[in-house]
C-alpha positions in Angstrom: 0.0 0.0 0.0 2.7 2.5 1.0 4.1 1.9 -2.7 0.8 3.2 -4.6 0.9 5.8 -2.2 4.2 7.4 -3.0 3.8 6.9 -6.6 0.6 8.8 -6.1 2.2 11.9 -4.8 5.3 11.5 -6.9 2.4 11.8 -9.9 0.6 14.9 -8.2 4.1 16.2 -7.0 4.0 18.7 -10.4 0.1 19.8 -10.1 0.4 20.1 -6.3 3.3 22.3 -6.4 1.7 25.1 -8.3 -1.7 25.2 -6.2 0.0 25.4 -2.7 3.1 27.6 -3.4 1.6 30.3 -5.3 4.9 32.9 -3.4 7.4 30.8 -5.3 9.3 32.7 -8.2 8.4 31.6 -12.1 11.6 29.6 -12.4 10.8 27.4 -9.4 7.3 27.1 -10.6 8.5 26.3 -14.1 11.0 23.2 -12.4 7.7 22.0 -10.5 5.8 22.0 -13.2 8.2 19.8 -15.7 9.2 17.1 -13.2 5.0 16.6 -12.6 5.0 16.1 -16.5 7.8 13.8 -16.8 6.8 11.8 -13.6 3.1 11.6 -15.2 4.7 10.6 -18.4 6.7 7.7 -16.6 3.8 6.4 -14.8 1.0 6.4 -17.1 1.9 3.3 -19.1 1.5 1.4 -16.1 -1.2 3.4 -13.9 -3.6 0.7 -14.8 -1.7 -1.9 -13.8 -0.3 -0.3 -10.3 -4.2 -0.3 -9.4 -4.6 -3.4 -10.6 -1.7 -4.8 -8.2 -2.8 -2.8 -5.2 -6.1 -4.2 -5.7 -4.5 -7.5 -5.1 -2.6 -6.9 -2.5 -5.8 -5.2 -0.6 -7.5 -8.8 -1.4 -4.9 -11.1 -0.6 -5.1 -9.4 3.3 -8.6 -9.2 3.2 -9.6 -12.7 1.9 -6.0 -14.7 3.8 -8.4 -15.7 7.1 -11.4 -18.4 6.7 -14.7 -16.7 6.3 -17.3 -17.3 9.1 -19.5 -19.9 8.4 -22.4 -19.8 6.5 -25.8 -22.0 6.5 -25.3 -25.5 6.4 -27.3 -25.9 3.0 -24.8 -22.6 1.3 -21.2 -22.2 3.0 -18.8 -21.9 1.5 -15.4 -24.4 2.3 -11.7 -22.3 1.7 -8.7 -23.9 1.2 -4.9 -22.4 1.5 -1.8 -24.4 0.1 1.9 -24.4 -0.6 3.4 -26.1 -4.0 6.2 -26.6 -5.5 7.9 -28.6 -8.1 10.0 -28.7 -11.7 9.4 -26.8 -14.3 10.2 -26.3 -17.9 10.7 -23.6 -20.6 11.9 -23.4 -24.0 14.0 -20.4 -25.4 14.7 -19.9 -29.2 16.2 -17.7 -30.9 15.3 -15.6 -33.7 18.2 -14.7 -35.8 20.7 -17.7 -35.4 20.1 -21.5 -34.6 20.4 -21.7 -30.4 17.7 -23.2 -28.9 17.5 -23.8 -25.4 15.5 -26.2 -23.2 15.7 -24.3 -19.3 15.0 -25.8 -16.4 13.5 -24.6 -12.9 11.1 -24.4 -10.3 7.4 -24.0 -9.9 6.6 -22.2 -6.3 3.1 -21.2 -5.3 1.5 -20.1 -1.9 -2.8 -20.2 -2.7 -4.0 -17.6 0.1 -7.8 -18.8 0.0 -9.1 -21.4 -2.6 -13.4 -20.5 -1.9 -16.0 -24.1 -3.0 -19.2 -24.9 -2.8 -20.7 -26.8 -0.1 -21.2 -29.8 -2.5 -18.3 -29.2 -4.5 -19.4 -27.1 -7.3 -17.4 -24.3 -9.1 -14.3 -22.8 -7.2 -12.4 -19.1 -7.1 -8.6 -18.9 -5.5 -6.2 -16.0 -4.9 -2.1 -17.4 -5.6 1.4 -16.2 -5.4 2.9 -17.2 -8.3 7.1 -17.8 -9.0 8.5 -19.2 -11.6 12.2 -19.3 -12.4 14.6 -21.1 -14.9 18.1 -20.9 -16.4 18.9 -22.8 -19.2 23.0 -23.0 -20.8 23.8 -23.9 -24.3 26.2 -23.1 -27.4 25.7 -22.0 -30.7 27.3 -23.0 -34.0 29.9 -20.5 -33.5 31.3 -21.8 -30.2 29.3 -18.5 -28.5 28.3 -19.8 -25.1 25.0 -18.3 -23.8 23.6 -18.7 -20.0 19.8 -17.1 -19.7 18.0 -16.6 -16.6 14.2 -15.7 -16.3 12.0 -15.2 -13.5 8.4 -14.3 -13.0 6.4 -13.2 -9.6 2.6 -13.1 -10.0 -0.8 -12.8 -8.3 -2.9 -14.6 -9.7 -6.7 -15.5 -9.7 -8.3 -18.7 -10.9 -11.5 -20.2 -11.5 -12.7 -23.9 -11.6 -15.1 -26.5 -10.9 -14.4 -29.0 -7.6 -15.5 -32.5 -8.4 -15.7 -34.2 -5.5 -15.0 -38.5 -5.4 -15.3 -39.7 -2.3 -11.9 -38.1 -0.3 -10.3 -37.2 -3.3 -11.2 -33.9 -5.2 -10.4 -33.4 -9.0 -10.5 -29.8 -9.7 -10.0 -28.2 -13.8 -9.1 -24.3 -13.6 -7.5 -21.9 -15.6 -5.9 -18.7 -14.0 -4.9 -15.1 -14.6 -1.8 -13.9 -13.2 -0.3 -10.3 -13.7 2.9 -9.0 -11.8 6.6 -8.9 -12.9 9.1 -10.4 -15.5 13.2 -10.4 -14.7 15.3 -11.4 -17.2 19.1 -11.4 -17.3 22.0 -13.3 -20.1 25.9 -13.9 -19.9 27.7 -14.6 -23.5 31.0 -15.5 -24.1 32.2 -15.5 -27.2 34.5 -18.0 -29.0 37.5 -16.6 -28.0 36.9 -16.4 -24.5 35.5 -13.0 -24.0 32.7 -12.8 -21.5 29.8 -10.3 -21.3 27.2 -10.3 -18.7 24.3 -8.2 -19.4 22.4 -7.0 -16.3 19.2 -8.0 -15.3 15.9 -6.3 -17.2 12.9 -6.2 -15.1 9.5 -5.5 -17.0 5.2 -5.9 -16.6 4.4 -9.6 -17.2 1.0 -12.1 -17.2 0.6 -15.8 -17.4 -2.7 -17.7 -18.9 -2.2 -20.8 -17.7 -4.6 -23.6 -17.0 -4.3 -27.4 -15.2 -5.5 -30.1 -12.9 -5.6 -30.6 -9.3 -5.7 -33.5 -7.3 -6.2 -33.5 -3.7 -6.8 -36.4 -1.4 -8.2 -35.7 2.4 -5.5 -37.5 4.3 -6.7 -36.2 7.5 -9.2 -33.5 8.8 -7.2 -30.1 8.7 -3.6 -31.2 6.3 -4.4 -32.5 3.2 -1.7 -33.8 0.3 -2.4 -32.9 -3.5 -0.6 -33.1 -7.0 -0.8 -30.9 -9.5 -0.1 -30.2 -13.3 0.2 -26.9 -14.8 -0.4 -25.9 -18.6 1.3 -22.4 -19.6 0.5 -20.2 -22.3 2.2 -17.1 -22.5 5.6 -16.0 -24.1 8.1 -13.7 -23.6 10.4 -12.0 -25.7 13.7 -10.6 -24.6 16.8 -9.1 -26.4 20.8 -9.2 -25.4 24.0 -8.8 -27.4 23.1 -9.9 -31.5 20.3 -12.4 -29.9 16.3 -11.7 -29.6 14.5 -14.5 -28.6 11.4 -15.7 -27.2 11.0 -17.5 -23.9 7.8 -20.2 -23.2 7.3 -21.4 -20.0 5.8 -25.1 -21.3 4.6 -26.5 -18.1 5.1 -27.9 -14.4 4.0 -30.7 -11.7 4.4 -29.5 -8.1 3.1 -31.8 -5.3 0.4 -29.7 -2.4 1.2 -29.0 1.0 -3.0 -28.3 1.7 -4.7 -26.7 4.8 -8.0 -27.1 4.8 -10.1 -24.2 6.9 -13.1 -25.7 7.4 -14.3 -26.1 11.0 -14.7 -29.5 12.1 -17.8 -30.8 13.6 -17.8 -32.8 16.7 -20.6 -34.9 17.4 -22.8 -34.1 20.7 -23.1 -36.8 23.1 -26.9 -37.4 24.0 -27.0 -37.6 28.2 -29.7 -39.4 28.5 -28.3 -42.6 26.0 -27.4 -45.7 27.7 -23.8 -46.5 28.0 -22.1 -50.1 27.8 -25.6 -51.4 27.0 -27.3 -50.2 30.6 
């Protein structure tokens, strides 16, 4: 929250200026003035999505702690989780013939996962990281190592098909947040060149599977498989290329918020058959 909030005064800085120093000289006014416009022309490509991410952030808090419970016959059951596994991507470059396959990891923290009583369709809130590096030469002898990194909220809808204690859940997810990229080259001859690390606006479409198995009342286990859709396309030295994320399996560390309910014992029933 504290980061909307500065870049909302850094925006107004140039406006704000003018309206509450009225005694300051032309000149002063005139500096005022231009840093507002330049600031405003910095952050209006990405205005949108600043809201967008603050609005996340203001949900993730909001929605992290089970909701009270609702009427037996429409409550809703939430779910939070931690997953990770191995992932893949592929990177390929445009202009010459190296083609990489990268390797990496798949991490995910679900703040609230919302159901149906009765299974039924499904609405989650995640954390979303994804990172890989990937190493490989080209028919020159150039050697090229890539790193790429993305950190998302995300927000996903499905349907919960429930089969007994297992629940297989379909869903496809929107995740918007940010995209570091960063690439070392060393040519034939030895010569290295790192090339510093590029951060950007990025989004995943992705979609999957989710298997989870009631194990006990609160901890449950699950397996999932992830589908990813999205490129991204990066530049460094001679080499532009696109980066796909193809897709990943992580296994489901599952808390299940749910309150339990204990059975009452009846007083006046007959113990030990008297």
């Amino acid at each position: 929250m504290s980061v909307v909030v500065g870049v909302a005064f850094a925006c107004l800085t140039g406006s704000s200026a003018r309206l509450f120093l009225p005694t300051l000289s032309q000149p002063l006014n005139r500096e005022f003035s231009a840093r507002g416009t330049m600031l405003n022309q910095i952050m209006r490509p990405h205005f949108r999505c600043l809201l967008l991410f603050a609005f996340l952030c203001i949900s993730t808090f909001s929605s992290a702690f089970p909701q009270e419970e609702k009427e037996e016959s429409g409550k809703d059951k939430t779910l939070s989780w931690f997953a990770t596994g191995p992932t893949k991507a592929d990177f390929r470059a445009q202009n010459s013939d190296l083609a990489l396959t990268m390797n990496g990891m798949h991490n995910e923290i679900t703040f609230w996962q919302d159901r149906g009583f009765d299974g039924g369709l499904l609405d989650g809130l995640h954390l979303l990281s994804l990172s890989f590096q990937g190493e490989g030469t080209d028919s020159s002898g150039n050697d090229h190592v890539v790193e790429y990194r993305n950190l998302s909220f995300a927000y996903s809808l499905g349907y919960d098909l429930r089969l007994g204690l297992a629940h297989l859940q379909p869903y496809a997810a929107f995740g918007l947040g940010m995209d570091y990229h960063n690439a070392t080259h060393t040519s034939a001859s030895g010569k290295i060149t790192p090339y510093e690390e590029k951060s950007e606006w990025g989004y995943q479409f992705y979609y999957g599977l989710n298997l989870i198995l009631e194990v006990s009342g609160k901890l449950w286990l699950g397996y999932a498989i992830n589908y990813f859709t999205d490129s991204l396309k990066i530049q460094y030295h001679d080499i532009k290329a696109t980066i796909t994320p193809r897709q990943s399996q992580t296994l489901m560390l599952v808390w299940n918020w749910e309150r339990l309910h204990i059975e009452t014992i009846d007083p006046n029933a007959a113990f030990f058959g008297f």
